[in-house]
N, C-alpha and C positions, 0 to 999 in steps of 0.2 A: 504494500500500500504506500502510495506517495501520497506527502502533506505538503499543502499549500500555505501560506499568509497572504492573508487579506490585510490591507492595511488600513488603519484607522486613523482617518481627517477630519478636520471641522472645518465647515463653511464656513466663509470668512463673514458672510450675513447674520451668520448666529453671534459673533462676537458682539458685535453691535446691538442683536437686537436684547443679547442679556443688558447690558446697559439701557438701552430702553424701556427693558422693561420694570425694570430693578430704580430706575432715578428720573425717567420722563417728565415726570410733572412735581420735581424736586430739585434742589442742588446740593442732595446726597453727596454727587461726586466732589464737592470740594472740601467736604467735611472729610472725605476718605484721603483727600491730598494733606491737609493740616495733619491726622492722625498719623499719617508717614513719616513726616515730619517727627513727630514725636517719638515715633517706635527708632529714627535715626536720631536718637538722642538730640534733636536740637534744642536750643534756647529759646530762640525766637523766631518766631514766623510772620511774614509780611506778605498781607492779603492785599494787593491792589485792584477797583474792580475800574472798569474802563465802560465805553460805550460800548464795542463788541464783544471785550475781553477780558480774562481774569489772571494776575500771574499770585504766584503760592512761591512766598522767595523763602529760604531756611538757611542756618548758619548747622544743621546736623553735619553728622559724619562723612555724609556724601555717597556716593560710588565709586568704583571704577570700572574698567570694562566688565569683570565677569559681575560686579554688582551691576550695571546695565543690562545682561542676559536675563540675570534672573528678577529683574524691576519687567521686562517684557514676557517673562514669563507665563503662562495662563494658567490659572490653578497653581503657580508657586506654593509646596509650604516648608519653604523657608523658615517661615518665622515659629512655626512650631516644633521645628530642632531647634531651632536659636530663640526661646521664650523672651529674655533677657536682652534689654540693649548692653551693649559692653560698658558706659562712660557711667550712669545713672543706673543703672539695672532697673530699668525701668519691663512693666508688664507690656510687651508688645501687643499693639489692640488689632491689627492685622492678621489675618487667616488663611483665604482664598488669592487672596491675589489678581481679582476682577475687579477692585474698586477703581482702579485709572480706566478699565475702559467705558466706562458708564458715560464718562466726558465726552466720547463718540457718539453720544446722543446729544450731546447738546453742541459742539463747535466742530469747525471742518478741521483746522489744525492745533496738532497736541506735538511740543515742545520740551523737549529736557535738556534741560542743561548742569552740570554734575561735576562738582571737585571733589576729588579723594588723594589730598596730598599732590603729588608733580603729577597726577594725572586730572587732566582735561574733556572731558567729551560732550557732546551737541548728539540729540538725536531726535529728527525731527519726524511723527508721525501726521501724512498730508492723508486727509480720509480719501478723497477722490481720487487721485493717485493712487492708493493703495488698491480700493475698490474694484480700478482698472487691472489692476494684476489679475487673470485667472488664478494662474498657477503660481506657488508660493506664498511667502511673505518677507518680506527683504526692507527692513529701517534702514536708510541711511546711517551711518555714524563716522561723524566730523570730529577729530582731534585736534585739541583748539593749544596755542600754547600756554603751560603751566602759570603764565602770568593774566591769563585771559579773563582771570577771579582769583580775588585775593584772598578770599578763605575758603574752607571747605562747606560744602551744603548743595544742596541742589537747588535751582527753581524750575517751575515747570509754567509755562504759558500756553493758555488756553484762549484762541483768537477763531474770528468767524462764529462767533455766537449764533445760539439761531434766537435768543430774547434776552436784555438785559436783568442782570440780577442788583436788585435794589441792596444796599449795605445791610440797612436795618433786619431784610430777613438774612441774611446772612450771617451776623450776628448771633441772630434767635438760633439757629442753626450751629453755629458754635460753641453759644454757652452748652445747650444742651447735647453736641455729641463728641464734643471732645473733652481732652482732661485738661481745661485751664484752671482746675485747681491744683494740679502738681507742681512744686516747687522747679525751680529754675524751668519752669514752660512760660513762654508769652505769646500771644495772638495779640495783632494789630491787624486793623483793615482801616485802609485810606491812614495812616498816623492813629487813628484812633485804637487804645486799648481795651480789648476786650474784657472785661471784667465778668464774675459772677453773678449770679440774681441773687440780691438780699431782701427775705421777709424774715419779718419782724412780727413776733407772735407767741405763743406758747409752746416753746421746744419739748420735745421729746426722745433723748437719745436711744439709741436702738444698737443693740447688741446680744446676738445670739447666736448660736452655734448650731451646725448641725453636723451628719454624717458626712459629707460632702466639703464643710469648709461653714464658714462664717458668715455673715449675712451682719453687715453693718450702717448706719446712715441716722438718717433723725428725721421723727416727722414734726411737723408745725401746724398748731392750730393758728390760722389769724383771726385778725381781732374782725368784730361784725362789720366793723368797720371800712375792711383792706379792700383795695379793687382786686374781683374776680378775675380770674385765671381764665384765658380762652378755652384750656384744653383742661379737665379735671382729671384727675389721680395722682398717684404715688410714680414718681419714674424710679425704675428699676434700669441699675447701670450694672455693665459689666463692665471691668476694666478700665472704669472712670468713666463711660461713655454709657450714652442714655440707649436702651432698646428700644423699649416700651412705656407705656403709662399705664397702670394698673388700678383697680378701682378697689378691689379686696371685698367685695361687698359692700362698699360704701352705698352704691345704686339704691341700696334699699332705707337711705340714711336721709331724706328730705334735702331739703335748701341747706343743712348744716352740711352736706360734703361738701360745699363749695367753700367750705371757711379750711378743709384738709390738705395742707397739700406738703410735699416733701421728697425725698432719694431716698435709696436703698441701694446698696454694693452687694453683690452676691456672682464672685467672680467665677463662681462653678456649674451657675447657667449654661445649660449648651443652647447656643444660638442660631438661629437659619444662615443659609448663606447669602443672604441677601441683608442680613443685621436688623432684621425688622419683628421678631419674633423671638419668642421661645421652644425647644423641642418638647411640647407639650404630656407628649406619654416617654416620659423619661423619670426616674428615682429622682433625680436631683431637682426636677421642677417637684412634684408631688410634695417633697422632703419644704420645699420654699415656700409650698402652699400652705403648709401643715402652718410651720412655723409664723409665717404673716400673719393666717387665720388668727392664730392668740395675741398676735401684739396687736390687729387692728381692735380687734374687742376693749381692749385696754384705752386705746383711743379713743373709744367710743366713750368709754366709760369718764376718762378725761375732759372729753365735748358737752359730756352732759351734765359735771360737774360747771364747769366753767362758764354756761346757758344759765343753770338754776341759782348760782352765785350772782347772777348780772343780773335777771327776774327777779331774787331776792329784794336786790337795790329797790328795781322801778317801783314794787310792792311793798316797801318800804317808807318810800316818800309820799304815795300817793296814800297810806295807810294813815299817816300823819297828818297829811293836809285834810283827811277826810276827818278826822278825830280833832283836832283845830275849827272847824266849821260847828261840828257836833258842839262841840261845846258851848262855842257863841251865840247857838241859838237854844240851849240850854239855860245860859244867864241870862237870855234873853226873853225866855218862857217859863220859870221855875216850876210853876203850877204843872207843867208837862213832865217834870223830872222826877224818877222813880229815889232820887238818891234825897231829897229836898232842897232850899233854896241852899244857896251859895253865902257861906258862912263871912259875916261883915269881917275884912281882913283879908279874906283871899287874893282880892284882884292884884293887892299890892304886892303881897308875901307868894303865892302862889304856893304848891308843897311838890313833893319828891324832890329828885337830883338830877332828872334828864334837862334834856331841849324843850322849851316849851315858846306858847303863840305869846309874842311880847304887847300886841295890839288885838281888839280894846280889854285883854282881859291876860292875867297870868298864872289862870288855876291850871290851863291843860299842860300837862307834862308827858312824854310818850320817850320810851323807853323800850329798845330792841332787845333779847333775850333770847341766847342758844340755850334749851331747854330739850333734857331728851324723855323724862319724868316727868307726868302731873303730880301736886303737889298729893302727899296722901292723906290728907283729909277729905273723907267722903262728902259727896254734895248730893242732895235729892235733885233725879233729872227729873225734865219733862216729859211730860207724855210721851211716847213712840219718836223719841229723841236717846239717841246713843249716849254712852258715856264713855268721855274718851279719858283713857289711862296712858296712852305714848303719843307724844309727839315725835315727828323726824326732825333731824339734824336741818331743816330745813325752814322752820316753822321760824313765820317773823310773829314777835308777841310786844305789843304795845298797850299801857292802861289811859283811862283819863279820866281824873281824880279829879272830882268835885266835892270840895271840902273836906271830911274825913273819909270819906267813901269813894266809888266810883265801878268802873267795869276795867275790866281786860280784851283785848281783841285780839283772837290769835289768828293767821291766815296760814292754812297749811295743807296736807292733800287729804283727803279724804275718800278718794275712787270716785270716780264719773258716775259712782251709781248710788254715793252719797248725798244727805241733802246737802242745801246749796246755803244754807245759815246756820247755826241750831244753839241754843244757849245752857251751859248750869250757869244755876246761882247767877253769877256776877261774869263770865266768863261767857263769850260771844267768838263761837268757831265758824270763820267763813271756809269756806271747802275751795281750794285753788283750783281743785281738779273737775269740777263741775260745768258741763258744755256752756252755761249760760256766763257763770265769773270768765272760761277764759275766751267771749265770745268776747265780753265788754272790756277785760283786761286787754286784748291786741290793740282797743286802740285810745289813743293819748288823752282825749277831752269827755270819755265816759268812764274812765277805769276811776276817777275817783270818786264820784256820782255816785257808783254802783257801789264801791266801799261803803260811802255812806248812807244807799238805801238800805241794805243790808242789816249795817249799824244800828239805824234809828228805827227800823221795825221790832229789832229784837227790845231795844230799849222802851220803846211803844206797847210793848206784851210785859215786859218789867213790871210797870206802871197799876195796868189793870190785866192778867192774864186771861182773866173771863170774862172779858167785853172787848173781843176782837174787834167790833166795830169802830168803838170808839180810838181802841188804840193805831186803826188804821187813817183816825182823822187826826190823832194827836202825832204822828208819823210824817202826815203829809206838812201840817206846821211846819216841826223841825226842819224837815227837809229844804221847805222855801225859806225860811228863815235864814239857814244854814248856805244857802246861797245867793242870798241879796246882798250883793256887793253896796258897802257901803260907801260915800263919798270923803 
């Protein structure tokens, strides 16, 4: 038996159209140029972008000719026998070796120009030129003299654009896929330094281990405040450079995932070869998933801390202002008040230790209180009225003492399927979590209103418990009273 070989070629149209396909409606391939840059150790990179044209200049190690064989390479992996740059040992972010020809989709001519010490060389790739070539593939390479560049690095120019690329994305594009947070790396485009994104928020540093390798970075809560993010999620880098943006289940987290955002390092991701993905049925993703899953919960848990502390405030103030009103039309109605009139001396002395209303009166004092205990003195409830034995760590509790006596008003959760007021004794619990409080709580000019309907109903059933009626007329007083602005 005799054996043949068949030999195996690639169209020179599939080169091309991988970059097509892979960076068409992106400018991937210049972010692939800077990262070269980086994987030859350089310092600095100098991005000029032009009306047709873009050049990527670096002070790295350069090449020489057999580093020009294998820069043309296809499929080079190079860099995965050689992980490691030699100067910085830095983590080479390069793999496949198809990221320069993506440029083929966007410009006619690709340009190199390369020092490695006394050698020189120019290799210029012309697309239509080459195109015409049936058979082979044959680069020029011009050897330029040793003095033709005074230091070592290469640049590459990129001319005959087929659309101009604006700086700014360009930019966006760099902070996020290169590593210009590693020491002795710089990116410039046009003179300008490319710097990092700084938010400012509630960090959360991250550090955990798995079978695989470490998984490192910090996520950030911003304040309600910060402008929103175009794009939402957590980006996940490998090798200092972003793949993805990932959500972690946040999807299921309302308007508050837009306040999350942050990196994550997990250099044992295996990635597509196109850098846009993860290999998804793989241990090491699984093992990432596991892992995130508990630290986003943790976030979550932080998010909802940080929401219920700020709600605390607004429920705070408005709880006060509404208890300030109450009062003034209290002095102002004795005959309505379950506690009696306001004892001669008050207005001037006023009593407790808190903040209290300076004008026209100085009896109401209010006073917030982390309270995790009711006190244990038994109170007789009301009718088909609960009696509550725990508050949460959550509960804002304010009194307003009129004369020797007075109430308390505590605002706390109760469950959506609690009432929505309910009183012992002296002691007035509004339910936060009741659909009607926080219909009127979202918005700014009825959430105190409704504190003090709340309020002066319970206080209104004080009064006379078995003449609803009436107490529903001595209610409405206060109420107007309570908000007659005076002159």
């Amino acid at each position: 038996m005799q054996s043949e070989f068949i030999p195996v070629t690639i169209d020179k149209s599939h080169i091309t159209t991988i970059g097509e396909r892979l960076y068409a409606e992106s400018i991937e391939f210049v972010r692939e140029l800077v990262n070269n840059a980086y994987d030859a150790d350089a310092v600095l990179v100098n991005v000029i972008i032009g009306e047709d044209s873009i050049e990527i200049r670096d002070n790295g190690s350069g090449m020489d000719r057999e580093g020009l064989k294998q820069y043309f390479n296809i499929g080079s992996q190079q860099k995965l026998y050689s992980p490691k740059s030699p100067v910085y040992h830095r983590d080479r972010i390069g793999q496949f070796g198809i990221g320069k020809f993506a440029s083929l989709a966007a410009c006619r001519r690709f340009e190199v120009i390369t020092k490695k010490d006394g050698f020189v060389g120019r290799v210029v790739f012309d697309k239509e030129m080459w195109e015409t070539e049936k058979d082979g593939w044959r680069l020029p390479l011009d050897i330029l003299p040793p003095d033709f560049r005074k230091e070592n690095g290469t640049t590459v120019i990129l001319s005959g654009l087929e659309k101009r690329f604006e700086p700014k994305d360009l930019e966006a594009k760099i902070i996020e896929g290169t590593p210009i947070k590693a020491p002795n790396f710089r990116v410039r485009i046009n003179n300008h330094t490319v710097t990092p994104r700084s938010l400012s928020g509630h960090r959360i540093p991250l550090l955990e281990g798995t079978p695989f390798g470490p998984i490192t970075g910090e996520v950030i809560i911003l304040a309600e405040t910060a402008p929103v993010a175009a794009e939402p999620g957590i980006e996940v880098k490998v090798k200092q450079v972003t793949v993805r943006r990932e959500l972690f289940g946040m999807e299921t987290w309302g308007k508050a995932m837009a306040r999350v955002k942050g990196e994550v390092n997990a250099d044992f991701l295996p990635i597509t070869s196109d850098r846009t993905g993860f290999i998804k049925d793989s241990d090491e993703y699984r093992s990432f998933l596991e892992v995130m899953g508990r630290v986003m919960e943790g976030v979550k848990t932080h998010l909802q801390k940080l929401i219920t502390k700020k709600e605390g405030r607004k429920v705070s103030r408005a709880l006060k202002e509404a208890l300030q009103r109450i009062y003034k039309a209290l002095a102002s109605n004795p005959d309505l008040s379950p506690f009696g009139a306001l004892p001669i001396g008050d207005e001037a002395k006023g009593a407790g230790n808190a903040a209290a209303m300076h004008k026209p009166h100085e009896g109401l004092k209010t006073e917030e209180v982390k309270v995790e205990e009711k006190p244990k003195k038994e109170v007789k409830k009301r009718k088909k009225k609960p009696r509550v034995k725990r508050l949460t760590p959550n509960a804002i509790i304010k009194r307003i003492k009129f004369g020797e006596t007075g109430v308390s008003c505590v605002v706390d959760s109760f469950g959506e399927d609690g009432p929505e007021v309910f009183s012992e004794e002296t002691t007035i619990y509004i339910n936060r979590d009741h659909p009607l409080y926080k219909r009127e709580a979202s918005k700014v000019d009825t959430h105190t209103l409704n504190l003090a309907r709340l309020i002066t109903q319970e206080i209104a059933l004080m009064k006379d418990p078995k003449n609803p009626r009436q107490a529903f007329d001595r209610q409405s007083k206060l109420l107007r009273d309570a908000f007659i602005e005076t002159g």
